[in-house]
C-alpha positions in Angstrom: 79.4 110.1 97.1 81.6 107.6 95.8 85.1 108.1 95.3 87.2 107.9 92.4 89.1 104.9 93.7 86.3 102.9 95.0 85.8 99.7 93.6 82.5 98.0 94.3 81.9 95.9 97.3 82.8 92.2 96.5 84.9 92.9 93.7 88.7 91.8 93.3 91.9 93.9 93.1 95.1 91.7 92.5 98.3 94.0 92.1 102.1 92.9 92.6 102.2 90.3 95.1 99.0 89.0 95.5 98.6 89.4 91.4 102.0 86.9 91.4 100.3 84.2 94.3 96.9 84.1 91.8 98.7 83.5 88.6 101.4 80.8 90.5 97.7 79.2 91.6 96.5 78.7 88.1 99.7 77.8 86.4 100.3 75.1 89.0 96.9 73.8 88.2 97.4 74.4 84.2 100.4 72.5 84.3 98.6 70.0 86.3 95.9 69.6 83.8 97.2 69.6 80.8 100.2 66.9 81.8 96.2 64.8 82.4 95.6 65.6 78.8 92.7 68.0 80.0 92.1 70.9 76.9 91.5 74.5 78.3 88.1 76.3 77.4 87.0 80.1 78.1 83.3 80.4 77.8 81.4 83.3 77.4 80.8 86.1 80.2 77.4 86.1 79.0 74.4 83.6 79.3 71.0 82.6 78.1 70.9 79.7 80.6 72.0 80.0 83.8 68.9 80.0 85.5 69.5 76.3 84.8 72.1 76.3 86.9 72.3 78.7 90.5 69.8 77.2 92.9 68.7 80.7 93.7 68.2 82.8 90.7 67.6 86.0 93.2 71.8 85.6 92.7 71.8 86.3 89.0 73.0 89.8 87.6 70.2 90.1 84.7 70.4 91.5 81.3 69.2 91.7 78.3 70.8 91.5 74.7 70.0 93.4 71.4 66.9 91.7 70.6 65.9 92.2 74.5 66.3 88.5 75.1 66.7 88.2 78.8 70.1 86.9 79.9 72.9 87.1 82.9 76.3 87.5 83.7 78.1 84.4 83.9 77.1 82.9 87.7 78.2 79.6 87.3 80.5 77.6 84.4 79.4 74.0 85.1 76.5 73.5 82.8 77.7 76.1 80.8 80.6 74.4 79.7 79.0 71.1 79.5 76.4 72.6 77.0 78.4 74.5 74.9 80.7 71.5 74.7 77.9 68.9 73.6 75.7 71.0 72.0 77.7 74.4 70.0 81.0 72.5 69.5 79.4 69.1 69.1 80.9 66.9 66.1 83.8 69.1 66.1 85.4 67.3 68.7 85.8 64.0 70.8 87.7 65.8 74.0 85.3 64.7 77.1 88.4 66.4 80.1 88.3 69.9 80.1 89.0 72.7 82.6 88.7 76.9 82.9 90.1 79.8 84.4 87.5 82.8 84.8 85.6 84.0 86.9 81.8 83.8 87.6 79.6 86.9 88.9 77.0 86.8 91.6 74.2 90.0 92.2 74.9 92.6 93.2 78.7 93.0 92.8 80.3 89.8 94.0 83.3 88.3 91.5 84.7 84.7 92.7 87.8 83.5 90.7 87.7 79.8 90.3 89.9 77.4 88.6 87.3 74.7 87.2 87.3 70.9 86.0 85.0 69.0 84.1 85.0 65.3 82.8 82.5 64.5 80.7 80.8 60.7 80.3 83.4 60.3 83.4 80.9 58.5 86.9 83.9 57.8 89.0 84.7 61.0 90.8 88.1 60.1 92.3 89.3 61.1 88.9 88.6 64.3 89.4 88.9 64.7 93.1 92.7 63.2 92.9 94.0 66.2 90.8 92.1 68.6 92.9 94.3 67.1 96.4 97.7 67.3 94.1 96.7 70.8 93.3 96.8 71.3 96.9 99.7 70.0 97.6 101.5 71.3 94.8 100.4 74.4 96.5 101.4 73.4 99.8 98.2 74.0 101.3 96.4 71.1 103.4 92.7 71.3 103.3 90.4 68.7 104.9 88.5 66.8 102.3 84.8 65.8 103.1 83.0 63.6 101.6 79.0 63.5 101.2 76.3 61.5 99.2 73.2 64.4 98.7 70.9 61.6 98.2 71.1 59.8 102.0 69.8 63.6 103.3 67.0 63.3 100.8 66.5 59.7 101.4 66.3 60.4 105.5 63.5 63.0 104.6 61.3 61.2 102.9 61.5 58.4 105.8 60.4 60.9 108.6 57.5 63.3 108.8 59.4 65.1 111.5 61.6 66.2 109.6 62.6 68.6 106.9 65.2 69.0 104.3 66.6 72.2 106.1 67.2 70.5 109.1 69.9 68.5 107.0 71.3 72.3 105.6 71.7 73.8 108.9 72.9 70.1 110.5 70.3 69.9 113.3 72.2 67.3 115.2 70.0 67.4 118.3 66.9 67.0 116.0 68.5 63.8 114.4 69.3 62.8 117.8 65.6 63.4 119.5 64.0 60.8 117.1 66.1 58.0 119.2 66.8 56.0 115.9 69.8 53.4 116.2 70.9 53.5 112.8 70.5 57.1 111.8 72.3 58.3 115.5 75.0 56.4 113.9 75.3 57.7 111.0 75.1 61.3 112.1 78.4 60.4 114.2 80.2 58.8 111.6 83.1 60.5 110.3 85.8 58.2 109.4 86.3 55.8 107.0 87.2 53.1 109.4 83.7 53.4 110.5 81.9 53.1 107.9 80.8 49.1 107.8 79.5 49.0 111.1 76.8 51.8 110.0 76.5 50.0 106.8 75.4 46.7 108.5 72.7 48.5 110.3 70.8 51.5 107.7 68.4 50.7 105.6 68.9 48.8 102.2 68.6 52.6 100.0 71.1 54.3 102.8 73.4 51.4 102.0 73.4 51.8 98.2 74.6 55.6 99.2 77.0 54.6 101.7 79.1 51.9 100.0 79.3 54.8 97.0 81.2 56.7 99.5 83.5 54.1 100.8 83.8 52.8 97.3 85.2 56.7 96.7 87.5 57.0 99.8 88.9 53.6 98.6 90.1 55.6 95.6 91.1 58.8 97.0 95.1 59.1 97.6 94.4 61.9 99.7 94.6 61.2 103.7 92.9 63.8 105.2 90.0 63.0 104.6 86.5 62.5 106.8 82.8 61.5 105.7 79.9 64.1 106.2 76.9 61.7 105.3 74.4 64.1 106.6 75.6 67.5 105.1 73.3 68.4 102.4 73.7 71.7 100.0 71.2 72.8 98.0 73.0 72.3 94.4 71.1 72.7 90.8 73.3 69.7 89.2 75.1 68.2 92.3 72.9 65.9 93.6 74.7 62.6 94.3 78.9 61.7 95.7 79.7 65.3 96.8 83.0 66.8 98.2 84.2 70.2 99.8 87.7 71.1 100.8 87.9 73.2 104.0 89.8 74.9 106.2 88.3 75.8 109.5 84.7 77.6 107.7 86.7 78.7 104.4 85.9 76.3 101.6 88.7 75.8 99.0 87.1 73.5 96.6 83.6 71.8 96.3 82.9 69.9 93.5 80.9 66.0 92.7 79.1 63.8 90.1 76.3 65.6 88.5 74.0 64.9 85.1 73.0 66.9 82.4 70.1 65.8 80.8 71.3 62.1 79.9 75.1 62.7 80.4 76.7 61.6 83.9 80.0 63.4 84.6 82.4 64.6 87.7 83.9 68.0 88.4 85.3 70.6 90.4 85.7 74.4 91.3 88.9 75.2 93.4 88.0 79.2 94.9 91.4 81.0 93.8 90.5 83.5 95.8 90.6 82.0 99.5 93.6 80.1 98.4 95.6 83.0 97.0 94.5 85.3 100.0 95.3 82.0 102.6 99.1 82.4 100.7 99.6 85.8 100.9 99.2 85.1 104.7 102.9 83.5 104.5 104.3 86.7 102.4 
């Protein structure tokens, strides 16, 4: 029997205080964007497309419309926005910085609140990755940034029959370790910036290209706290390249990187209003 009050399981319920914490989250980040000349967008809650977009579709809450066109609940606003952007509002407008507040719905009842960022024809993801850290410090909140290229992981697979691309998922250290490879035990171990040239001296030339992508990032980052993760690999439809998660302890805050869409290269971000507005309330 289910109860008149019940909501379901992995739905959200904000009501005086922690209703005040989420909205003081997104008008800090507002204000943030649109002093950047970034233009706000709502897209719809429903969607022919995102199968093009969630890695695991088994995620999607499926639909159909009038005409019994299959469709979804909104799982994901990155391509989305990108498409509608290029391809519905087209010649109407020039804007290429955008950002959203909404939420995205994951099967069977899940709701995740995110506030979103997207610049379009944009390859240097510090521009991006510098408002997220003065989001969070705006906030007063002090996540650890990491920083990750998903091509080394996929480069390192190809180069060993041994291994596989889960092993770089689940961060099978000793498994990395057991091939007794110089360079790549270095390169699971390296963490810092200050590191980073020694391994670079000693990978191999494709590694290389990857690595000095990251250093080239953390060069432009004005954020200190800050480590590299060159083996951490997530299995992302359109992130596929210079990645980033904020964390604290396991809770991720943001995650966001340089992704194309068909022939357009661009950088964004989702910061989870959720674990931030619940990490708040903590302090209330």
């Amino acid at each position: 029997m289910i109860l008149e009050h019940e909501i379901p399981n992995g739905s959200k319920l904000y009501f005086g205080q922690s209703a005040k914490i989420k909205r003081h989250i997104e008008k800090v980040a507002s204000d943030i964007l649109d002093a950047k000349e970034y233009e706000e967008i709502v897209t719809p809650v429903f969607s022919y497309h995102q199968h093009q977009s969630i890695a695991d579709e088994r995620e999607l809450i499926r639909l159909n419309d009038e005409k019994n066109n299959a469709l979804s609940l909104r799982a994901d606003s990155t391509i989305d926005v990108v498409r509608i952007i290029e391809k519905r509002l087209g010649s109407n407008t020039t804007q290429k910085k955008w950002f959203y507040i909404q939420p995205v719905f994951t099967y069977p009842t899940t709701e995740q609140y995110q506030v979103g960022v997207e610049y379009m024809g944009e390859k240097n993801l510090a521009s991006v990755l510098n408002i997220a850290t003065e989001i969070f410090e705006k906030l007063e909140v002090k996540p650890l940034v990491q920083i990750s290229n998903m091509k080394i992981a996929k480069i390192i697979n190809g180069m060993f029959d041994e291994l596989s691309i889960d092993d770089f998922r689940h961060i099978n250290i000793d498994k990395f370790l057991s091939l007794g490879v110089e360079w790549l035990n270095k390169l699971v171990y390296l963490q810092h910036v200050e590191q980073i040239d020694e391994v670079i001296e000693i990978v191999p030339e494709p590694i290389k290209v990857e690595l000095e992508k990251m250093k080239a990032l953390c060069k432009d980052m004005q954020y200190a706290h800050t480590v590299l993760a060159p083996m951490y690999y997530a299995k992302m439809l359109y992130y596929d390249e210079l990645f980033f998660r904020a964390i604290v302890n396991n809770e991720v805050y943001a995650r966001g990187g340089r992704y194309k869409n068909e022939d357009l290269t661009s950088v964004g971000f989702a910061i989870y209003t959720d674990t931030i507005c619940e990490e708040l309330s903590k302090g209330k």
